[in-house]
C-alpha positions in Angstrom: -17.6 36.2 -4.5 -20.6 34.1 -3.1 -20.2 31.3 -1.0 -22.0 29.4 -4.1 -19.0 31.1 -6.4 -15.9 29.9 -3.8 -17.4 26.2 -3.9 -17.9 26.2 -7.6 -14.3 27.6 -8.1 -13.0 24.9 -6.2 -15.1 22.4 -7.8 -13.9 23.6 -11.8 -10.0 22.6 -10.5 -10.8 19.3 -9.4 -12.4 18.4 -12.2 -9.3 20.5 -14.5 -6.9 18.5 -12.8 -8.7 15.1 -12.9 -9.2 15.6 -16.9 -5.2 16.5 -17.0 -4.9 13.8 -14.7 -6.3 11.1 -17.5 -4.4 12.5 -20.3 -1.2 11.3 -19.0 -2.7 8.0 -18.1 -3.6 7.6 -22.0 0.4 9.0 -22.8 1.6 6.1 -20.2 4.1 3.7 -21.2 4.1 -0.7 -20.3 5.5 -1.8 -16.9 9.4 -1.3 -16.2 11.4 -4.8 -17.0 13.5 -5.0 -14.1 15.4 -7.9 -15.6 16.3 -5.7 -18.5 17.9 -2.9 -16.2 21.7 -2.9 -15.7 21.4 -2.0 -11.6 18.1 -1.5 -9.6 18.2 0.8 -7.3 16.2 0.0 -4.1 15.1 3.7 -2.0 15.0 3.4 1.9 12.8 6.1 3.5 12.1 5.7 7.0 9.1 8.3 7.3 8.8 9.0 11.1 7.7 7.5 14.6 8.4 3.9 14.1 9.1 4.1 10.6 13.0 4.8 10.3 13.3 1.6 13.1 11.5 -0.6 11.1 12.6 0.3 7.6 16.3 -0.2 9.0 15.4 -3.4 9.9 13.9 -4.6 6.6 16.7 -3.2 4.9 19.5 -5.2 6.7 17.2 -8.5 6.1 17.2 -7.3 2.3 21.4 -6.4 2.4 21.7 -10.1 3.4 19.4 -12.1 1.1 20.5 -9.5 -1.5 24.5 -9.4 -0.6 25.8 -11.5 -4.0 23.4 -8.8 -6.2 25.0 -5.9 -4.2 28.5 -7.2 -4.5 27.9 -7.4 -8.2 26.9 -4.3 -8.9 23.1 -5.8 -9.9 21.4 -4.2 -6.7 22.0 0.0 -5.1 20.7 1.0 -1.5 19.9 4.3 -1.6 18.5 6.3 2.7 16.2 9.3 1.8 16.1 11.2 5.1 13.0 14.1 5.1 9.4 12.4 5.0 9.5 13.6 9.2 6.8 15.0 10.0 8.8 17.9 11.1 10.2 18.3 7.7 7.4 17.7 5.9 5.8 21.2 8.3 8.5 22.8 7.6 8.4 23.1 4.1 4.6 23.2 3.5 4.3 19.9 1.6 3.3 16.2 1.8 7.0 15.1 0.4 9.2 18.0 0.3 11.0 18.8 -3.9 14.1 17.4 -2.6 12.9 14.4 -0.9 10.7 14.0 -4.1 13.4 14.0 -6.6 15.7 11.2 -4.7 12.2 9.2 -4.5 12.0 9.9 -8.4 16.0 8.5 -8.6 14.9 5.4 -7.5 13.2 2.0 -9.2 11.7 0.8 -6.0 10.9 2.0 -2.9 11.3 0.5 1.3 9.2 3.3 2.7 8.1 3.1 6.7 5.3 5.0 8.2 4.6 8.7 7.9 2.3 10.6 10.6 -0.6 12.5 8.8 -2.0 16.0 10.6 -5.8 15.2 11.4 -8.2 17.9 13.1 -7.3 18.5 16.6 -3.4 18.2 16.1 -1.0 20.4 16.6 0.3 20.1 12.9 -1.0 22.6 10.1 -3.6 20.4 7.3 -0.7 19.3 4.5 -2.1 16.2 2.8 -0.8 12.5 3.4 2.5 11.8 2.5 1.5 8.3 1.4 -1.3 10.0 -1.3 0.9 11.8 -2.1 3.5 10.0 -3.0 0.9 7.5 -4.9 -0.4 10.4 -6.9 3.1 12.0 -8.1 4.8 8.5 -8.3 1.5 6.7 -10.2 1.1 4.4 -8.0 -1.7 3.0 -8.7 -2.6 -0.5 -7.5 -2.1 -1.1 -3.5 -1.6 -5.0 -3.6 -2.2 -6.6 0.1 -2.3 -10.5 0.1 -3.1 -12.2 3.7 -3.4 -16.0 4.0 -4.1 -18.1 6.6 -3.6 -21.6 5.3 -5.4 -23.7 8.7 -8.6 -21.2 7.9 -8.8 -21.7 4.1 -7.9 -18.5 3.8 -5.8 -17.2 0.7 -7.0 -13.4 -0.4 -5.1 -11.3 -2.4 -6.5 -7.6 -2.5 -6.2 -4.7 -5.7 -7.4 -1.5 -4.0 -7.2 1.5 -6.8 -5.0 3.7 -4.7 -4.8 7.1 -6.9 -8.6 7.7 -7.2 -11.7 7.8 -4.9 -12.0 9.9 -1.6 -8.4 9.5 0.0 -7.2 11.0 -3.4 -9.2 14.1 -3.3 -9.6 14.1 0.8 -7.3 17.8 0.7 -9.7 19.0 -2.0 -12.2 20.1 -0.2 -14.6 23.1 0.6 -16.1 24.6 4.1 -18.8 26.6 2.2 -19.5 28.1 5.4 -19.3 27.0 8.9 -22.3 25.1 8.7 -21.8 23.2 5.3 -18.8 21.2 4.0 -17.8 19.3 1.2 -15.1 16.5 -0.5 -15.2 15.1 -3.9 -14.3 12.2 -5.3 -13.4 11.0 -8.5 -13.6 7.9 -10.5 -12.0 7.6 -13.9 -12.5 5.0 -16.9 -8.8 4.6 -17.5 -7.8 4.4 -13.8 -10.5 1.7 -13.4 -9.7 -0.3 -16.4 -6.0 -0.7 -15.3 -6.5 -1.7 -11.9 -9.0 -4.3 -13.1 -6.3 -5.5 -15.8 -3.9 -5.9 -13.0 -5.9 -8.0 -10.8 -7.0 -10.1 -13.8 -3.8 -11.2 -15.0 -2.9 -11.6 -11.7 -5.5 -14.0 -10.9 -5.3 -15.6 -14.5 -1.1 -16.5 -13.7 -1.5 -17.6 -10.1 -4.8 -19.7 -10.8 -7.0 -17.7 -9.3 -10.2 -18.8 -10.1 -12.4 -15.8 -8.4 -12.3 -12.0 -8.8 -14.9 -10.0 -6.4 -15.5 -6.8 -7.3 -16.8 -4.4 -4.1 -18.8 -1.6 -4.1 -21.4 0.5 -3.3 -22.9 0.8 -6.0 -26.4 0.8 -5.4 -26.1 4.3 -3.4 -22.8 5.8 -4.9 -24.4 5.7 -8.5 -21.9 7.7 -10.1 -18.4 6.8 -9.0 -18.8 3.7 -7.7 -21.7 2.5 -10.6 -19.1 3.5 -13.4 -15.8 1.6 -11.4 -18.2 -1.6 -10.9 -18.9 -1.8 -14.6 -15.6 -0.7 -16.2 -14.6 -3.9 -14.0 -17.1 -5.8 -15.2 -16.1 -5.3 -19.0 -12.7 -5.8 -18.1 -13.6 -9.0 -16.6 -15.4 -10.1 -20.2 -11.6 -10.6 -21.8 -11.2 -13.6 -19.2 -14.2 -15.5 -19.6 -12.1 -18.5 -17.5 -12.4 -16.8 -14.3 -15.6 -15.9 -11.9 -16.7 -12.4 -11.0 -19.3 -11.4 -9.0 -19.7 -8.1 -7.4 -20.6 -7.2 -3.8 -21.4 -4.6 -2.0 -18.7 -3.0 0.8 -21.0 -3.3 3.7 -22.0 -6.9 3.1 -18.6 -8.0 2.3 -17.3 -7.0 5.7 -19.9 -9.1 7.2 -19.1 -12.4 4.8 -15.1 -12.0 5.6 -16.0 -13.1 9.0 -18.5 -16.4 7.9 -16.9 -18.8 7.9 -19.1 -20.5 5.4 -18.3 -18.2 2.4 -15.0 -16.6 3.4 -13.0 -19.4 1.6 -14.4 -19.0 -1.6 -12.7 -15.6 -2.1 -9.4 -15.1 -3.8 -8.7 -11.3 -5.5 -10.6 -8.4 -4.7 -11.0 -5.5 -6.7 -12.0 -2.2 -4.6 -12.3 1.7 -5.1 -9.4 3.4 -2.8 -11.2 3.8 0.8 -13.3 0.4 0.8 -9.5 -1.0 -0.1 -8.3 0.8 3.0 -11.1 0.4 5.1 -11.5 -4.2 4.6 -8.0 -4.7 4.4 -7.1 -3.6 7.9 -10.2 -5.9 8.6 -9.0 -9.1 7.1 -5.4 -8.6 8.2 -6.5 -9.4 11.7 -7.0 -13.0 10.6 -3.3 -13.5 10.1 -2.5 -11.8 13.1 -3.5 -7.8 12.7 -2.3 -4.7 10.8 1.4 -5.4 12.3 2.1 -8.4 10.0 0.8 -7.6 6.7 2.6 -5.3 4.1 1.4 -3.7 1.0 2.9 -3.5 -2.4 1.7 0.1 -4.5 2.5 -0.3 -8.1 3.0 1.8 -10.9 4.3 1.5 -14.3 7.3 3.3 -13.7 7.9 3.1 -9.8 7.0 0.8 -6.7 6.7 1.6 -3.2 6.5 -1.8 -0.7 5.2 -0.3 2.8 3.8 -1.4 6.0 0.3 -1.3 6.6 0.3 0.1 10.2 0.8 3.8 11.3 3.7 5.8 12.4 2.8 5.1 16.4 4.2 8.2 17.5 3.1 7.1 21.7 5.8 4.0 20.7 8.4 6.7 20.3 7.1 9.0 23.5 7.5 6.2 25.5 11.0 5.3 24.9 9.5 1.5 22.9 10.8 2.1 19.4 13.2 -0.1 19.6 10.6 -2.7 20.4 8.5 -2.1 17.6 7.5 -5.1 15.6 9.2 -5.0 11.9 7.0 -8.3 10.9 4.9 -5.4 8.9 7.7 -4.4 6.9 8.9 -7.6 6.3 6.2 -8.7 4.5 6.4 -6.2 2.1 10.2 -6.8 1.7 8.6 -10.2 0.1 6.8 -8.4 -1.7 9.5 -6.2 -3.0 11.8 -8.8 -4.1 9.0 -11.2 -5.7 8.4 -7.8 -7.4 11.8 -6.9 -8.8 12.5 -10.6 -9.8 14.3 -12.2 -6.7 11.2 -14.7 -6.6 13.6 -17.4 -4.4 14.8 -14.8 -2.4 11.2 -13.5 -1.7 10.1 -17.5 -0.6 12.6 -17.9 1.9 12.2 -14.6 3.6 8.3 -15.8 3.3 9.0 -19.4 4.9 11.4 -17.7 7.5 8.5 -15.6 8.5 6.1 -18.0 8.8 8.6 -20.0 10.9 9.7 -17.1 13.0 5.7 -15.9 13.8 3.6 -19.2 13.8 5.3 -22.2 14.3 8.8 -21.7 16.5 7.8 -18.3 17.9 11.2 -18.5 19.6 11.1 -14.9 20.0 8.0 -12.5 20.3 7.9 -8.6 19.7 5.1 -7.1 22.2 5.6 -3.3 21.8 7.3 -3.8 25.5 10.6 -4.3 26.7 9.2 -8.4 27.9 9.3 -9.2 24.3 11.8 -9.3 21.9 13.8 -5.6 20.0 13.0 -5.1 16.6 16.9 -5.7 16.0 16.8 -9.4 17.8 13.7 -10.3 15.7 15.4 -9.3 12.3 18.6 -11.2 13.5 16.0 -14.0 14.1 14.6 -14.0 10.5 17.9 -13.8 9.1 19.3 -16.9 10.9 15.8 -18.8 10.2 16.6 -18.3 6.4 20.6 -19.6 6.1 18.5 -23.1 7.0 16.2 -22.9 4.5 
């Protein structure tokens, strides 16, 4: 075969799979109704580095505030081991079958950083764990909210999470050693529902902005169809404001502080998503204290924002990793599977605990505070709520 042949060939299952890929999103059934289920069963899956310390932390917070629910039978905690980077190696996959069907057994999911191979490391190229596990899992809206109430700052972000580049980034071709090329994919159907979500999201918290971002003016194809599937989307709620920006111009208005405060929900294509909300994170502090929600119909996964920090782990620091990332998206998780008061005092308790007490502070070093004496900090900081 030519080298034209070999790229075509890969090309034709890309766009096979995609077209597969939006026939089940047209089978898909509504949201789960947690309240309807008899027990929810919450999945704990450390990943690696950091991961397993800080998930273990985030789960004892979430056995406290949740101890009445477990005691009666209305909550399950269920450890999946095996998202290691060793593991994942040693059986050739981003999430190993095994680990896969206990993530399946599960409504909800506490997952902690996973390492992903990139060029130069001594791992073989098996994809991210974390696209992964949004594309078999349908998880399709990555939900990051950061405030910072003294700054007039209250964002809540919708990045599409099983589309874009990151979703095809293992999808590639080296047509030679001189010419290489990714796809990436935007679909009608996966457009329309992430727009949906961050409408109604907007329209029952009283939001009264959404801000679509793209690039549409030079990604014509992808990006032009996702900006105006959310624009048609936006016609069924004529109450709130759109406008639409473009990524490279929004980066620069997240920092002035003259328009910054007029934001409130973002829609974004999946790398944009990635790329501006590590950026706005560091207004509440950095990537360490903000979690992420990724929603499906079917499942959720509530994760930290950060990497694995494998040098943390080298060094002998685990133990003094910060868990403020993970806690966050334990809010997150319970707001999510109906423990709304639950999810407000772990919130306050955080905001006690990092802004205004600060009796303890987690540096990474052994001159701050373990990630064990910070959780048993949170926990005490919510019996006085």
């Amino acid at each position: 075969m030519s080298k034209v042949d070999i790229a075509v060939e890969q090309f034709a299952k890309v766009v096979k799979s995609q077209l597969e890929r939006i026939e089940r999103m047209k089978a898909q059934k509504d949201f789960v109704d947690y309240q309807k289920l008899d027990k929810i069963i919450i999945g704990v899956c450390g990943g690696d580095g950091i991961g397993p310390v800080i998930t273990h932390e985030a789960q004892r917070v979430l056995e406290y505030l949740l101890k009445d629910a477990v005691a009666a039978g209305k909550i399950e905690f269920k450890v999946i081991d095996g998202l290691t980077i060793e593991n994942r190696v040693a059986c050739g996959k981003a999430i190993p079958d095994d680990v896969l069907a206990e993530l399946k057994s599960c409504h909800v999911i506490l997952k902690g950083p996973t390492t992903t191979p990139r060029a130069g490391d001594p791992w073989p190229n098996i994809e991210s764990a974390n696209v992964a596990m949004r594309k078999e899992l349908d998880l399709f809206a990555n939900v990051r909210p950061v405030k910072v109430p003294e700054e007039g700052i209250d964002w809540t972000f919708f990045r599409e999470n099983t589309e874009g580049a990151y979703t095809l980034g293992s999808c590639g071709v080296n047509v030679d050693e001189d010419l290489g090329i990714d796809f990436t994919v935007t679909t009608k159907q996966g457009t329309d529902r992430i727009a949906r979500l961050a409408y109604d999201y907007a329209k029952k918290n009283g939001k009264n902005r959404v801000s679509i971002v793209t690039k549409a003016n030079v990604i014509k194809t992808t990006d032009g169809n996702f900006l105006r599937d959310c624009k048609e989307v936006a016609k069924e709620y004529p109450e709130i404001t759109t406008d639409d920006w473009y990524i490279d111009i929004m980066t620069a208005k997240l920092i002035d502080k003259k328009r910054r405060t007029d934001f409130r929900v973002f829609i974004l294509p999946n790398l944009y998503g990635d790329i501006i909300t590590d950026e706005a994170a560091e207004f509440q502090g950095g990537v360490g204290t903000a979690g992420s929600a990724n929603l499906g119909k079917q499942y959720a996964m509530f994760e930290a924002i950060h990497g694995s920090a494998p040098r943390m782990v080298n060094e002998g620091r685990d133990k003094y990793a910060d868990p403020c990332s993970m806690l966050r998206a334990t809010v997150l998780l319970l707001s999510h599977i109906g423990y709304q008061a639950e999810a407000d005092r772990l919130e306050r308790a955080l905001d006690i605990c990092m802004y205004e007490e600060k009796k303890l502070k987690v540096t990474g070093h052994s001159d701050g505070a373990t990630t064990e004496e910070f959780g048993n900090y949170v926990m005490e900081t919510t019996t006085k709520l």
